[in-house]
N, C-alpha and C positions, 0 to 999 in steps of 0.2 A: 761433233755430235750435238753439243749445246745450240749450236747456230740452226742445224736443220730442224733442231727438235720446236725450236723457238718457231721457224717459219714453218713446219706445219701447222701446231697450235695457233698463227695469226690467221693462213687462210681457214681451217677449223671455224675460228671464228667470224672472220668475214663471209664464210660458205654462210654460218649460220645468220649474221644481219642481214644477208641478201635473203634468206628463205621467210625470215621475220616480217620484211618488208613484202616480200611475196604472199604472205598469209592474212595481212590486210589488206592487198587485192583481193583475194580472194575474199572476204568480210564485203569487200565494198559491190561484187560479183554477186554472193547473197542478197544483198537490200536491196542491188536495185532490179534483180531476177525477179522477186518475191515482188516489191512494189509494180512493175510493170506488169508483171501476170494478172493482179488484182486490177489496175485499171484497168488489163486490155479485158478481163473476164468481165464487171463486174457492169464495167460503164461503157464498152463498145460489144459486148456480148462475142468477143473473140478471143477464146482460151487460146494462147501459144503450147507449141509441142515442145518445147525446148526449152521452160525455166525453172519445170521440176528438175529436170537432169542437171543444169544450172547448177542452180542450189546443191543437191545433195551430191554432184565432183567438188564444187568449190567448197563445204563443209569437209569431205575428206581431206582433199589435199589441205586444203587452210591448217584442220588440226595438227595434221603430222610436220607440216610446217614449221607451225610456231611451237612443235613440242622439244625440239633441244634451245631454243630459247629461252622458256621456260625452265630449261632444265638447266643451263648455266646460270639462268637470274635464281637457281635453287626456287621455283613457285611451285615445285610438283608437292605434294601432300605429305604430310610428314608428321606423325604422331605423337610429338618428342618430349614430352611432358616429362616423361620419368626420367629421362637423359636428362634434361635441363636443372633438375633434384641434384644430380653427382656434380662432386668437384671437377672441374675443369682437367684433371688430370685423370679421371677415370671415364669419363664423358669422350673421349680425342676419341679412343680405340672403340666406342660405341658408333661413333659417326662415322670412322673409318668402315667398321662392318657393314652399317649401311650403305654406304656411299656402294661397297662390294655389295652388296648385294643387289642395288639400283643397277651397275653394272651386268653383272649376273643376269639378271630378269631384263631390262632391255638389252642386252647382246644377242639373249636367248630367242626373246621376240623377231630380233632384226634377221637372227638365222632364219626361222620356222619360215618366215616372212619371204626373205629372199628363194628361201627354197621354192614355195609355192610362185613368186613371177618367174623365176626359169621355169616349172611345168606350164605356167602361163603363158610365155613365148614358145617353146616347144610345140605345144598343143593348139596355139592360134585361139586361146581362151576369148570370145570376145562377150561383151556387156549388152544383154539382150532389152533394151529398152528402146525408144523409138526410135531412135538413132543409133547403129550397133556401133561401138569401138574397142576398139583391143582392150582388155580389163588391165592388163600392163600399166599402160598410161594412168589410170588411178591407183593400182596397187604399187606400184613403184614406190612410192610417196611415204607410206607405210613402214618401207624397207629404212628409206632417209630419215625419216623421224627417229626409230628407233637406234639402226646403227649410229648415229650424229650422238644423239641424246646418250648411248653406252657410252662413246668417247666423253661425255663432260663428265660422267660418274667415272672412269678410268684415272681420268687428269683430276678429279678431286680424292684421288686417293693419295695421294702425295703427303704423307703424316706429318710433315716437317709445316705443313701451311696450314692445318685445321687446327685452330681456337676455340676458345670455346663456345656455346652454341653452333658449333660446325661449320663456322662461317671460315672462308677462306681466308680472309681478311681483304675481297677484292682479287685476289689474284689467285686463275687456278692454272697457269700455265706451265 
């Protein structure tokens, strides 16, 4: 069981460098959507129909992207002033509840979420902008961030690894 559990939590992870690396495409998708639409508007007097939509697919998917990366580097936001006051031994099971509840709240997300892309392929939802396409293919994205991002709060609940300031010590597998 140790051995599968080990190689799911490695692709976990590799899922999540590969989406990491995917969300700075996307960044790099934004600048130069945005910079080319201002020359092509500005200085050949030729607006593109395609790098609003650009930008704001590549701004969704990017975020949901890079958000369980964010969320195994622990960079999501976190309050922890009055946690960080308690001794180390009263502080674990503060971070532990957290950590549940970061789970809690993006599983919950990734459910509501996932629910709405099955009515979204069911119903042939599509994205009424100049270009139409299935709203699927951006809301998908949503579903991954969230679901991904519950699994590192899951795997940081493992009491036996949290230290204090909540840090794993590097490992939350």
């Amino acid at each position: 069981m140790g051995t599968v559990l080990s190689a799911l939590t490695r692709a976990h992870d590799g899922l999540t460098d590969v989406s990491f690396q995917f969300s700075k495409l996307c960044l790099g998708i934004i600048v130069f959507s945005y910079c080319f639409e201002v020359v092509s508007r500005y200085f050949f007097n030729a607006p593109t129909w395609w790098a609003d939509e650009a930008v704001s697919y590549s701004l969704s998917i990017g975020c949901f992207t890079m958000l369980p990366h964010v969320t195994r580097m622990k960079g999501h936001v976190a309050v922890t002033l009055l946690v960080e006051l308690l001794p180390a031994s009263r502080a674990r099971p503060v971070y532990w509840f957290i950590y549940l509840l970061g789970f809690l709240a993006c599983g919950f997300a990734a459910w509501i979420s996932l629910d709405e892309n099955i009515r979204q392929v069911v119903k042939g939802v599509q994205l009424m902008k100049v270009e139409p396409l299935p709203k699927i293919w951006i809301s998908a994205w949503i579903t991954y961030g969230f679901a991904s991002s519950a699994l590192y709060f899951l795997r940081f609940l493992d009491y036996r690894k949290i230290v204090a300031g909540g840090e794993t010590g590097g490992q939350i597998s």
